[in-house]
C-alpha positions in Angstrom: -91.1 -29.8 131.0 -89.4 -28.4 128.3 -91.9 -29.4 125.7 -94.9 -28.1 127.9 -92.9 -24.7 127.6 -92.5 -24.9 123.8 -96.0 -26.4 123.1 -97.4 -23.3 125.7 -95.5 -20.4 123.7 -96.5 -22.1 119.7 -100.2 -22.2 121.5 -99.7 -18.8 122.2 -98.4 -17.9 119.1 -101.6 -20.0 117.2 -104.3 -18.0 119.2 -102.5 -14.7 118.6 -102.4 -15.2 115.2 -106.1 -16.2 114.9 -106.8 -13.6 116.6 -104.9 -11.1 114.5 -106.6 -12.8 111.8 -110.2 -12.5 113.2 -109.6 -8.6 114.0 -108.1 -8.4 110.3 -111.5 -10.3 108.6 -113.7 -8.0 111.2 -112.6 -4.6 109.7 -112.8 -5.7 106.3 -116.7 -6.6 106.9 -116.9 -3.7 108.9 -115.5 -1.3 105.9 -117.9 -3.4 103.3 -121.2 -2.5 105.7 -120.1 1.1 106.1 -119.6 1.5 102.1 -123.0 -0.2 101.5 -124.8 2.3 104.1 -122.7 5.1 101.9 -124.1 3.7 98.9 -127.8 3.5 100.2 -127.6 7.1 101.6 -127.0 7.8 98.1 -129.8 5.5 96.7 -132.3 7.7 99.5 -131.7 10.6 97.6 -132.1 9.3 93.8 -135.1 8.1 94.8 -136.4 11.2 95.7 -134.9 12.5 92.4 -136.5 10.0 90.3 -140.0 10.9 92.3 -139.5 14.4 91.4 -138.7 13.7 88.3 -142.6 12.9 87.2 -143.5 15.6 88.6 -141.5 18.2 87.0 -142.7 16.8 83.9 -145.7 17.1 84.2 -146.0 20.9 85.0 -144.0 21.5 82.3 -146.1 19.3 80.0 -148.7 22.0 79.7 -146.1 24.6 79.0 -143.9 22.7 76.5 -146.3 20.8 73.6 -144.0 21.3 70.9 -140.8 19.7 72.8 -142.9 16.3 73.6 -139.9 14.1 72.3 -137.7 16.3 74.9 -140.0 15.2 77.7 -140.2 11.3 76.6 -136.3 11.6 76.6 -136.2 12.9 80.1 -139.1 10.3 81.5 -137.0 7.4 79.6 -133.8 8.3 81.0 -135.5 8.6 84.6 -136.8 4.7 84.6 -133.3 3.6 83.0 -131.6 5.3 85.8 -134.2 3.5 88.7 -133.6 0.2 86.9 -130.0 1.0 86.9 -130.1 2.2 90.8 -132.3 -0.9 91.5 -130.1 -3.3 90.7 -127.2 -0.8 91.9 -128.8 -1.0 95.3 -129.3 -4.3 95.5 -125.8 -5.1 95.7 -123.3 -2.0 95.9 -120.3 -4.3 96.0 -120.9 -5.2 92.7 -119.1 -2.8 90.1 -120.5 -3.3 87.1 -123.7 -2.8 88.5 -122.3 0.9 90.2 -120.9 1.5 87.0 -124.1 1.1 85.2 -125.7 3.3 87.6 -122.8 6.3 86.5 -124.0 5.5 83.1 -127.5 5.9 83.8 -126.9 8.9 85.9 -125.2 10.6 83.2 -127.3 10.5 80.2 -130.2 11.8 83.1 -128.2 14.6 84.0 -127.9 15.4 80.2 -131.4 14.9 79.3 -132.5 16.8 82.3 -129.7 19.5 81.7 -131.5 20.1 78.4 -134.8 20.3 79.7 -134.1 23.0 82.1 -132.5 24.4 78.9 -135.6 24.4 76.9 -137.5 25.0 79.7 -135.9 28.9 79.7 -137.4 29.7 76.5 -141.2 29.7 78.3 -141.6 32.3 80.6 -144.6 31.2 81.8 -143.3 28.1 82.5 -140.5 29.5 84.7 -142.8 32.2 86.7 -145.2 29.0 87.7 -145.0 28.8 91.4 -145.0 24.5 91.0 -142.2 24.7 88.7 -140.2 26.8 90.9 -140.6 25.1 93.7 -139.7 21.4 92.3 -136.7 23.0 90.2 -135.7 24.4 94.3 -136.6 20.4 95.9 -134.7 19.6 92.8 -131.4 21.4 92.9 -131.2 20.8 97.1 -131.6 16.7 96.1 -129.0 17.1 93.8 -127.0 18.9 96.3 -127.5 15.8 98.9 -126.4 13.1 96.2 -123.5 15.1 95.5 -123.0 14.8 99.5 -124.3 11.1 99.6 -121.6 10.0 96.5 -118.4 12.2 98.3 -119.6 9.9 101.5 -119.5 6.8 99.5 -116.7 7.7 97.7 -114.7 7.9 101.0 -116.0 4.9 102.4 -115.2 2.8 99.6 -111.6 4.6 99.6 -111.0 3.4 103.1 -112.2 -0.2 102.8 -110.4 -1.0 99.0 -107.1 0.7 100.9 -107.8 -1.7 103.6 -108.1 -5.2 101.3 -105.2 -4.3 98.9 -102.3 -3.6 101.7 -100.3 -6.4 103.1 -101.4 -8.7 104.9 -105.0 -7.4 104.9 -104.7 -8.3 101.0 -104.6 -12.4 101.7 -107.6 -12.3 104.1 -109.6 -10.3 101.6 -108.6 -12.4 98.7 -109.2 -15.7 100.7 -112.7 -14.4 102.1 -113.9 -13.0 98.4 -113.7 -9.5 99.4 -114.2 -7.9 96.0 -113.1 -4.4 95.3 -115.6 -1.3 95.0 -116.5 0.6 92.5 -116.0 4.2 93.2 -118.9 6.9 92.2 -117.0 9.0 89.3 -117.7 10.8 86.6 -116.5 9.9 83.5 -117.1 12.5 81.2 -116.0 15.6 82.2 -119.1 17.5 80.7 -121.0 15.5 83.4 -119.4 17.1 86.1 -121.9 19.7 86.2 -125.0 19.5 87.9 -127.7 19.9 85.9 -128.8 23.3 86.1 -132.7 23.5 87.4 -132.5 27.2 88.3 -135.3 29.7 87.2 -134.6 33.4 87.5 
C-alpha cells in the first residue's frame, strides 16, 4: 500500500514536471513566432521602401544629369539592402543575417540622405508635384519601419529575456533556441532618418 502511495505521488511529481516543462518549451515558441511576425511587419514596410525607391529615382533622373554616379549609388544600395532583407526575412532568427540587413540599411539611409541633399540644390526638382508626393509616401514608410523595428525590438527583448533566465535557459539551450538579433543602430550618424522633406 505504501509503495502504491509513493509510486502515486513520484507519478505525480513526473507529469507535473513534464508539464511544467511543456508550458516552459510552449512560450519560448510562442516568443520566437511573435518576434518573427515583428520582424516581417518590418520586412512589409522595406518593401514598400525599396518599391519607392525606383521611383523616386526616376523623377529625379530628369532633374539631376550631372549627379548620375549619385543616383547609381542610391539604386545599388536599394538592391543590396533587398538582398540583405531577403535573406533577413527568410529566417529572422538568424543574426548574422539581421545584422546584415542593419548594414545594408545603413549605407541606404546614407546614400539616400545624400540624395535628398543634392536633390535641394534643383528647385525644379523639389516644386515637382511626383517628387513631393514620393518624398511624403517616403518619409511616412520610414516612419512605419521606425514603428515596425521598436515592435521587433520589443518582441525580441521579451523572448531572449525569456531563454536566458533560469530554468527557461536549459529548455532553450536543449531545444536550439538561438538568441535574436536586436534591430540597432550602430553608427550613431545613422540614427537619423534620412531626410526626404521638400519645402
Amino acid at each position: 500500500m505504501n509503495v502504491l502511495i509513493i509510486l502515486g505521488i513520484l507519478l505525480a511529481i513526473a507529469i507535473g514536471l513534464v508539464l511544467w516543462a511543456v508550458g516552459i518549451y510552449n512560450t519560448l515558441v510562442a516568443l520566437r513566432n511573435r518576434f518573427k511576425n515583428a520582424f516581417a511587419q518590418i520586412d512589409v514596410q522595406l518593401k514598400r521602401r525599396y518599391d519607392l525607391i525606383p521611383n523616386l529615382v526616376e523623377v529625379a533622373k530628369g532633374y539631376l544629369k550631372h549627379e548620375r554616379e549619385t543616383l547609381e549609388a542610391v539604386i545599388k544600395a536599394r538592391n543590396i539592402a533587398l538582398a540583405a532583407s531577403q535573406a533577413a526575412a527568410a529566417n529572422p532568427a538568424d543574426g548574422n543575417a539581421v545584422k546584415g540587413l542593419m548594414t545594408a540599411e545603413a549605407g541606404l539611409g546614407g546614400v539616400l540622405s545624400r540624395l535628398m541633399m543634392v536633390s535641394e540644390q534643383y528647385p525644379d526638382l523639389k516644386a515637382n508635384q511626383n517628387m513631393q508626393q514620393l518624398t511624403e509616401e517616403l518619409t511616412s514608410t520610414e516612419n512605419k519601419i521606425s514603428f515596425a523595428r521598436q515592435a521587433y525590438n520589443d518582441s525580441v527583448m521579451a523572448y531572449n529575456t525569456k531563454r536566458e533566465t533560469f530554468p527557461d535557459n536549459i529548455f532553450a539551450g536543449m531545444f536550439n533556441f538561438l538568441p535574436a538579433e536586436l534591430f540597432k543602430v550602430e553608427d550613431p550618424t545613422e540614427r537619423n532618418a534620412p531626410q526626404v522633406k521638400f519645402s
